[in-house]
N, C-alpha and C positions, 0 to 999 in steps of 0.2 A: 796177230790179234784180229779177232772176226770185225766186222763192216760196220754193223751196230752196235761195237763195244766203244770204238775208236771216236763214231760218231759221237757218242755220247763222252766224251772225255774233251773230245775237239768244245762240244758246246760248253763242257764246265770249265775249262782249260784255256779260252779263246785268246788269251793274253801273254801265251808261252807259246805259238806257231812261230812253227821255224821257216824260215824266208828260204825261197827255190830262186831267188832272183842269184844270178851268176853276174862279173863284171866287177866295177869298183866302185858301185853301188848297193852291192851286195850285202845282207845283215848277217852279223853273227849269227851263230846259233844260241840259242836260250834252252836250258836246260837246269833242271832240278839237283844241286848236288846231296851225299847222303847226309851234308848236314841239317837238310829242309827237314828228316825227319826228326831229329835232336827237337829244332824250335818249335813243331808243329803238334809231335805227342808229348814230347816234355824227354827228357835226358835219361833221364831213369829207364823209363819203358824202353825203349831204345838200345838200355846198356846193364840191364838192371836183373837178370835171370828173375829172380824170387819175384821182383816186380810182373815181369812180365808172365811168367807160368800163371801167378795169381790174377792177374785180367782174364787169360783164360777161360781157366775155370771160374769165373765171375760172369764171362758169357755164357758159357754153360746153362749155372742159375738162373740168368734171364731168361733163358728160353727155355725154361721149362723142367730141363732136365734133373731126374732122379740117381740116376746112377753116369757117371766119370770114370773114364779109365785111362790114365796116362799110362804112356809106355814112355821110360826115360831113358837115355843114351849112358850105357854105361860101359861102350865100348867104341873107337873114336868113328867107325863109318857105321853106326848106329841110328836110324830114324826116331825123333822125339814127334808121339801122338797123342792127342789128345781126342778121346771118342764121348761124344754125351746121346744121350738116348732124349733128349730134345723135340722142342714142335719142327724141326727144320727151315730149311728156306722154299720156296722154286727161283726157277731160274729167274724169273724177273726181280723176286724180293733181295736175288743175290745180288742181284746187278744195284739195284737202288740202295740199298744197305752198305755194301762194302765198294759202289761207285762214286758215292755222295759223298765229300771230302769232309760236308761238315755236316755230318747225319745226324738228325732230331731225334734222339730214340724216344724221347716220351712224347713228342708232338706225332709220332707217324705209329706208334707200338703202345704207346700209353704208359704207366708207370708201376703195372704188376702183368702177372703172367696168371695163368690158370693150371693147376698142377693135381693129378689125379691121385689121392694118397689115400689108401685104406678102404677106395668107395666113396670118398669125398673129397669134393669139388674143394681147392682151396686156393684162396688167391694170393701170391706170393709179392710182395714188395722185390722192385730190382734195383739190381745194382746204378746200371750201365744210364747215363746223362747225355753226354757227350759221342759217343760212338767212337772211341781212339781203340778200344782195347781189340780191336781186329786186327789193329798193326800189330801186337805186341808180337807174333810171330817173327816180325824183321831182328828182334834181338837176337833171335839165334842163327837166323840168315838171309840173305838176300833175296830168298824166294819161298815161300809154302803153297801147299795143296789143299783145296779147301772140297769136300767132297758132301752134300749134304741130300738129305732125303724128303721128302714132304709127298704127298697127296700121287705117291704111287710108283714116285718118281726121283731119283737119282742124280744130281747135276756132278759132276765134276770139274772142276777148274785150278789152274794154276795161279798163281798171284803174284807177279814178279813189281821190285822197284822199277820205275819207268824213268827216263833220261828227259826227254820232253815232255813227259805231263806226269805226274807222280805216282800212277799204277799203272802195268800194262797185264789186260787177262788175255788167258786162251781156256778156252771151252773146252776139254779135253774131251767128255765124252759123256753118256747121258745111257740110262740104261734102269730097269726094273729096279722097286724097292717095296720090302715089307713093311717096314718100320721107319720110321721119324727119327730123324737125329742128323747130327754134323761132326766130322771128323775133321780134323786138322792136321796134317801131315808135313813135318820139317826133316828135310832126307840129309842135307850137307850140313849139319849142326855144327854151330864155331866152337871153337873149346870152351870147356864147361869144367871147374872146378867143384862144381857143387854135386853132393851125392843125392843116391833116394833117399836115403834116411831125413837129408837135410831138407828134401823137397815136401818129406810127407811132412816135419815139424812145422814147416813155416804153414804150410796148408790148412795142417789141424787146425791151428792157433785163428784162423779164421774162417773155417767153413765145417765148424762143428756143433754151430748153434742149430742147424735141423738135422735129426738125426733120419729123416725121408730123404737128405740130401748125402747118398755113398760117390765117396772119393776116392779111388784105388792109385794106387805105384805100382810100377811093374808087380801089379795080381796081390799086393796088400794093401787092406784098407785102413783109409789113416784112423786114428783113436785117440784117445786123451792120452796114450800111454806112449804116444812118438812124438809127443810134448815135450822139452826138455825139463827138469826139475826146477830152475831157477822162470820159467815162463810157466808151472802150471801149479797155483795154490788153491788148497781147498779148504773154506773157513763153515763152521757147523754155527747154526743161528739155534737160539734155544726158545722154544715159544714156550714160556710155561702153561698159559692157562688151557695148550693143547696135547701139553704131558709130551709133547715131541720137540723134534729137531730138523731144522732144515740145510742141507747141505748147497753149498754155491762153490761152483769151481771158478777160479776167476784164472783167466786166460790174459799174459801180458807176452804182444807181439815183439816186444821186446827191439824195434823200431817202427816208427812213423809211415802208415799207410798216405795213400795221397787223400782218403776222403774217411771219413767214419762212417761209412755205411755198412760196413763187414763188421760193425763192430758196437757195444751197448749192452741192453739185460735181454737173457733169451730165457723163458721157461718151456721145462722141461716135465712132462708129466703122460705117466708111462711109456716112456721113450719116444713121444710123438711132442715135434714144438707147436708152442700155444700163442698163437697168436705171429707178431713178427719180432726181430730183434731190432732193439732199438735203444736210443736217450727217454723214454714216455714220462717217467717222474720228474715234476718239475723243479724238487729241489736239484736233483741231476745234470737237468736240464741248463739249470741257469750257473750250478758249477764246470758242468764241463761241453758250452757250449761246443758247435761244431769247428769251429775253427781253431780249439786247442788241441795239444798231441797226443792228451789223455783220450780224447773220444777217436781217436784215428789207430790207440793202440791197445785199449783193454776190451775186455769181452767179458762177460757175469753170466754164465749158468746156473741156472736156480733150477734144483731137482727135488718136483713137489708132487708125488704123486699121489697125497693123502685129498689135494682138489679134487682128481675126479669123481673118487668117494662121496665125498661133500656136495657133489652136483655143480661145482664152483667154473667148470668150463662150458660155455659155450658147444650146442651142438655141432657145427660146422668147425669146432677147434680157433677160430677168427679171435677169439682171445677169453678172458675171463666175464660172467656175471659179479659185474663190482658190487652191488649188494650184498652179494652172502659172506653170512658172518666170516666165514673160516675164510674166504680170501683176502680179509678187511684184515684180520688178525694175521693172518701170514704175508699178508705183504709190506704191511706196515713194521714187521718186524724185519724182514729182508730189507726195504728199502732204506731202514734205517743201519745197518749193517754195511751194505753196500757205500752209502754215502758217507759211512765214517772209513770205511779203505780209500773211497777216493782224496778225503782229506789227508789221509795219512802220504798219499803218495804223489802227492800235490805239494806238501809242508814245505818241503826242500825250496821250491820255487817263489811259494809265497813269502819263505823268511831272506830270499836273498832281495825278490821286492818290496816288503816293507823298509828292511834295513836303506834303502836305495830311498825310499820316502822322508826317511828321520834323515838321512843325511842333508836333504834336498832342501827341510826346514827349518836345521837344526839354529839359527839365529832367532826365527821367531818362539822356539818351544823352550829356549832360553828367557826369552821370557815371564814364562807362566809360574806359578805356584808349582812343586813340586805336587798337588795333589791334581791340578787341573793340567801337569805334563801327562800324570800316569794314565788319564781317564783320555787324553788324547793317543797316548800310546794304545790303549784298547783300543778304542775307537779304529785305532789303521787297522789292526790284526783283523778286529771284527770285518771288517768291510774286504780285505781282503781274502779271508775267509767265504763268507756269506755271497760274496758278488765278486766271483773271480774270474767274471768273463769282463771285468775293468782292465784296459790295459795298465800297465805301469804309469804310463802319463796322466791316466784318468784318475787314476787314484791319488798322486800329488797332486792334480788341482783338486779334489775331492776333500782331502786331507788339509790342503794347504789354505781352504774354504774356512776348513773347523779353527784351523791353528790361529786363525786373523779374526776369527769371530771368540776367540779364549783373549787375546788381546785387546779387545774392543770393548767400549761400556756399556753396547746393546747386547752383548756377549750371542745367546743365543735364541733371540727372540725373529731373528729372519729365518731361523729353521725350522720354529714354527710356523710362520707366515708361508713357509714353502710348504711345510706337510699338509697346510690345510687345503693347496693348488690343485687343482684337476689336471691331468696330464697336457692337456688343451691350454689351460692357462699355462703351465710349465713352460710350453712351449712356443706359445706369445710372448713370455719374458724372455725368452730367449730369444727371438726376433728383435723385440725392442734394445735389448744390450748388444744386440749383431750391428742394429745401425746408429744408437748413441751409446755415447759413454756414461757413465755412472754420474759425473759433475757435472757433465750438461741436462742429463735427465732432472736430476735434483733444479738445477736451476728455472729451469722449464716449470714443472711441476709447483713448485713453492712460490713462486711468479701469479698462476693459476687460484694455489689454494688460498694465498694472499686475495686474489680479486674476490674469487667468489663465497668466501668470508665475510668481506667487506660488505659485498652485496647483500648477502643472507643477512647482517648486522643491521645496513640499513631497511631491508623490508623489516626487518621488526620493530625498528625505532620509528620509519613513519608512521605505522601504525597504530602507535602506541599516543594518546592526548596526554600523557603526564611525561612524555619525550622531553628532555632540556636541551633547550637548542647552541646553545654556548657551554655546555656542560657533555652535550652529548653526541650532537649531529653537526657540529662544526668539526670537531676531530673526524670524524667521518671522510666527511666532505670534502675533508682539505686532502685526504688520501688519494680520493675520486675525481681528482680533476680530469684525468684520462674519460671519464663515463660522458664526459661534454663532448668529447673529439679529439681526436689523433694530435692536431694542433698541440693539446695540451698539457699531452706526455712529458715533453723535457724537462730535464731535472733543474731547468733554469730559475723555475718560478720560484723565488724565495721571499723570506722574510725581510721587508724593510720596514724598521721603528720607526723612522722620520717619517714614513706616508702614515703609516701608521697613525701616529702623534697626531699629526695632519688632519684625518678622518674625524679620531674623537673630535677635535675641538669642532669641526666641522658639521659633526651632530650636533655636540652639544652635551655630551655624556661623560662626564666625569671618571676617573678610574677606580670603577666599585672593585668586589672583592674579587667579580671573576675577572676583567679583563685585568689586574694584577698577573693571574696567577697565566691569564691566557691572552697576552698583549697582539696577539696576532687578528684579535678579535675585539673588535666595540660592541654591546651591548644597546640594543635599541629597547623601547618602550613595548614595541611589537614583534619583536626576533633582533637576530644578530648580522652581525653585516662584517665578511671577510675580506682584504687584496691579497691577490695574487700577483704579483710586477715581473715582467722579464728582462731585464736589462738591455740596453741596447750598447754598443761597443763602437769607435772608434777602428781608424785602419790602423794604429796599434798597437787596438787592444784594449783603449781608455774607455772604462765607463763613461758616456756622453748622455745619460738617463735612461726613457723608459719605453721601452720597446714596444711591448703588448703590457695591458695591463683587466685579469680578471677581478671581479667584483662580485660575489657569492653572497646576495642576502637570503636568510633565510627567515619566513613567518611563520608566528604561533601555529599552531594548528585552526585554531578558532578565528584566523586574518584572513579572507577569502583575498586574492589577488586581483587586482581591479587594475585600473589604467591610473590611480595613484599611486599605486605601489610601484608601477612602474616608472612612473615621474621622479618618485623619489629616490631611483636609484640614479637617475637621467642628473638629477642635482646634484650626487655627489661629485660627477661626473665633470658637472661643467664649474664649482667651486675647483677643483683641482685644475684645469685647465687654466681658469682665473690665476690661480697662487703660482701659474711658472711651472709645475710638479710635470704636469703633461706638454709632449712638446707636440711641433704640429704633423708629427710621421705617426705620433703613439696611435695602436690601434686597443679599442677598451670593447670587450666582452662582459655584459652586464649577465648574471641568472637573477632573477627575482621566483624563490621557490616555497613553494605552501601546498598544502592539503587540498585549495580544490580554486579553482579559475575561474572567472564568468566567463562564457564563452565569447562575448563579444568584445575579451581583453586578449585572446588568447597569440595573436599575431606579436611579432618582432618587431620593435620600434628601432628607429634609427637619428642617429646627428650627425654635427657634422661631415657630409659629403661622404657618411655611409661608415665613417671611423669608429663611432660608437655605433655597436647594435644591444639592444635592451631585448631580453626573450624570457617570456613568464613560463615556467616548467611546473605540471602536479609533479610529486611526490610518483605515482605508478609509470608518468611516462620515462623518468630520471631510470627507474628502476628499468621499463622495458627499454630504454636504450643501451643499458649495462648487461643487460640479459645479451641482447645484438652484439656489443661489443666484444662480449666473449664468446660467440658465433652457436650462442643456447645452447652450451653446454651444460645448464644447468638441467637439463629436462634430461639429458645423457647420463650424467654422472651424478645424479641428485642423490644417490645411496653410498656415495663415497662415505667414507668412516668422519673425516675431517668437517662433512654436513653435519653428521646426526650426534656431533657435540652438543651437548645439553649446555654448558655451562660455556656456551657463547660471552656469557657477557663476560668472561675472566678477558675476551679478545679486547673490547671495548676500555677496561678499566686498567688496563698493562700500564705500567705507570710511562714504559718507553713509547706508547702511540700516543699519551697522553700531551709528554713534553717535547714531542716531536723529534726524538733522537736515533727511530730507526732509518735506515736509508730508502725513505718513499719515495715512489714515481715522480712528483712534487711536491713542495714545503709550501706552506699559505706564506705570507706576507707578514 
């Protein structure tokens, strides 16, 4: 091996040098065994004839070439070659292409070639991703001769497996050239069972979509006719409205290539291909993604030469003018054609996954109505059908979606709420169910539309002068005691009648029709007046009175808030204390709340040693504290559906907020 092949191997290699240290310090040697190439190209290329011939001639195609000639061993010291008339290499492209272990072919080559057909330039789709298919030679032996031509010039090289770094070249020799191309030369071929006949069938079946592209066997070239009969059907499409027929040969490899790129609809028109072959129709496309063995094993020839006629091809051949009528009409009838063979040869697969879906459900589909089973039984077929690049598993949760939404009493009203999703949104809900669960989302959520309900409720009642304040905004309020402060979240705050009792006499207010019906509330002249008490407990456990105690008056509308009204809450304050009710730890939160404040009331009063605090609140600032509270979400979410309820008041008049029986934040007194 010449100086700067080795160099260059040494630099990609530098991890496999073998140690010259002698003594009992000395390292092993490191070496590549032949199973490095099993893990590295994959098993098949390796071991796989048919595989590997067909890489071959796959490098061929990428580089250009028009004409293939293998010469196959049909006799045991026989050399297998493979000659393409190709752009070639030089000597440096050889060395970086087949010395780079992990070669970029479309990063450093790009992803078509330029091929000279008929006088025009066309640009050829390739194969080749990865760069492995140079090994495929090692399938038939230890060593090939890679001889290639380019810009005048000639390179010759041997290619042998290497023991310490994984290829070792020698330059054989270098000498005049007419013509472009690369031969391939395997002289000690390992036994081979397989014949030509059987090499031109597997060939045909994937390199007969351009007919610019000739593949010969020993001096015959392949055809549709070295096809075998069960691998080559030919189906006639009928277009009526063009009084003709279009024929399509469909080619089945009749095993699983490693990629589907040799493989999809090629057209065919007067013997020159139109465009590239490929998956391009998207109902096609999304039944036989690339990753299924359909697109890895059939091929669709479509022979239409009544297009050219028609004007229907592109002058460069690059593919069809989709506007004209006659290829709208003929392709839409082949596409439709095509796509009913691929179901049909699909069927098998899909009925042993559906059945695998019904099995997987069958307790909840036992369930349903015999009429709401069958319309779920469509439902899998359809989708298994229609979107059959769904794995198996995607389709039981898909399926198994439908099945609990047929058992449900919203039955299928969230499948419309999902069809109306932008993929965007789709996929925000999917984030938010990645990091909660369904029952803590709902809890979260209804928590929220509860408050800001509430909220919405109360700006309309303040605003409102025919508002009832023991009728309307004390139920309110007693929900909102959170909108005062965090303090007064607990669900401790309950109702006690004995303070209760207490208050009226202590106004003075007799038990008219409302505080009957709403004892948690006395009835002022001027507004209504609320407690809220928090029990205080014993170490264990005995109610010994009253912890905190709120005190929620509210005034008319038309009662401006003065340093009276604040007094007058200060007095109920200090009767309770008189009657024993209040001990001396109780702390008393007074609100004294109305429509509009003087301003020189507007400060927090306090008694004794700070335990009582009295603080006069408008109506707007109540509301921008609650807005705070829920960190103005309202300004964010103010289009939510659960706002733009018209018949709010149905919230207000619920007979269970009314008599205080849902489970609120806290209970008035």
């Amino acid at each position: 091996m010449s100086q700067d092949n080795r160099q260059q191997f040494l630099t990609l290699m530098s991890d496999t040098e073998v140690s010259t240290k002698e003594g009992p310090e000395a390292q092993p040697e490191l070496f590549f065994d032949d199973r490095f190439w099993e893990q590295y190209v994959g098993t098949k290329l390796v071991h796989d004839p048919v595989i590997a011939i067909v890489e071959l001639v796959a490098n061929c195609w990428d580089a250009g070439a028009k004409d293939v000639r293998i010469t196959w061993p049909e006799e045991g010291n026989s050399p297998l070659e493979v000659i393409d008339d190709g752009e070639g290499m030089t000597k440096a492209e050889f060395y970086r292409r087949w010395g780079g272990m992990s070669y970029d072919r479309v990063k450093n080559q790009g992803t078509s070639v330029e091929v000279q057909i008929g006088g025009v330039t066309r640009i050829r789709k390739v194969f080749g991703r990865n760069g492995i298919g140079r090994f495929a030679g090692f399938c038939f032996a230890s060593e090939y001769q890679v001889a290639t031509a380019k810009e005048g010039t000639r390179n010759v090289f041997l290619v042998k497996k290497g023991r310490t770094q994984p290829l070792d070249f020698d330059h054989l020799k270098v000498e005049e050239a007419e013509s472009t191309g690369t031969t391939i030369t395997i002289r000690r071929v390992n036994g081979s069972t397989i014949r030509p006949e059987t090499v031109r069938t597997e060939l045909g079946r994937r390199f007969l979509t351009d007919p610019a592209f000739q593949v010969s066997v020993n001096g015959v070239k392949i055809a549709f006719d070295d096809i075998e009969d069960k691998g080559l059907e030919k189906i006639l499409v009928p277009v009526p409205s063009l009084g003709t027929e279009i024929e399509i040969k469909v080619i089945d490899a009749q095993r699983t290539d490693p990629t589907g790129r040799q493989h999809g609809v090629a057209w065919h028109v007067l013997g020159r291909l139109v465009g590239d072959c490929g998956w391009k129709d998207p109902e096609q496309r999304s039944l036989i993604d690339g990753r299924r063995v359909e697109a890895k094993r059939f091929t669709f020839i479509v022979e239409a030469d009544l297009l050219q006629e028609a004007g229907a091809v592109k002058p460069d051949w690059s593919g069809f003018e989709e506007e004209n009528e006659t290829f709208v009409t003929v392709n839409a009838a082949v596409q439709e054609a095509i796509t009913k063979r691929l179901l049909e040869v699909t069927k098998e697969k899909r009925d042993e996954t559906t059945a695998n879906v019904r099995r997987s459900h069958a307790q909840q589909v036992k369930q349903m109505s015999p009429i709401r089973r069958e319309q779920w039984n469509l439902f899998v077929e359809k989708v298994a059908e229609e979107c059959p690049s769904l794995t198996e598993t995607e389709l039981k949760s898909v399926s198994g979606v439908l099945a609990s939404m047929e058992v449900a009493n919203s039955q299928f009203g969230l499948l419309h709420k999902l069809h109306q999703l932008s993929p965007d949104q789709i996929d925000d809900l999917h984030q938010i169910l990645d990091d909660w669960t369904v029952g803590m989302a709902k809890i979260v959520l209804d928590e929220i539309q509860g408050r800001m309900q509430l909220i919405e409720e109360l700006r309309i009642k303040t605003a409102d002068d025919s508002t009832l304040e023991v009728q309307e905004l004390q139920p309110l309020f007693r929900q909102g005691l959170w909108i005062f402060g965090p303090e007064f979240e607990t669900i401790h705050y309950t109702s006690n009648q004995g303070m209760t009792t207490v208050i009226q006499e202590l106004i003075g207010v007799p038990e008219t029709k409302g505080s009957l019906k709403r004892p948690d509330f006395a009835i002022l002249p001027d507004g209504t007046v609320g407690l809220y008490s928090y029990p205080e407990f014993d170490d264990e456990g005995a109610e010994i009175g009253v912890a905190k105690l709120v005190i929620l008056e509210l005034k008319a509308p038309d009662v401006p808030i003065t340093d009276k009204e604040k007094q007058q809450c200060w007095g109920y304050v200090r009767e309770l204390h008189e009657k024993g009710l209040l001990g001396d730890r109780t702390k008393v939160q007074g609100f004294v709340l109305g429509r509009r404040i003087k301003p020189i009331d507007r400060s927090e009063s306090t008694h004794l040693d700070g335990r009582v605090r009295i603080l006069p609140l408008d109506f707007s600032t109540v509301l921008q504290r609650a807005d705070s509270r829920l960190l103005k979400l309202r300004e964010k979410i103010k289009s939510a559906p659960f706002l733009q309820d018209k018949n709010l008041e149905e919230f207000v008049d619920d007979e269970s907020i009314l008599t205080g029986e849902l489970p609120l934040t806290s209970s008035p007194v």
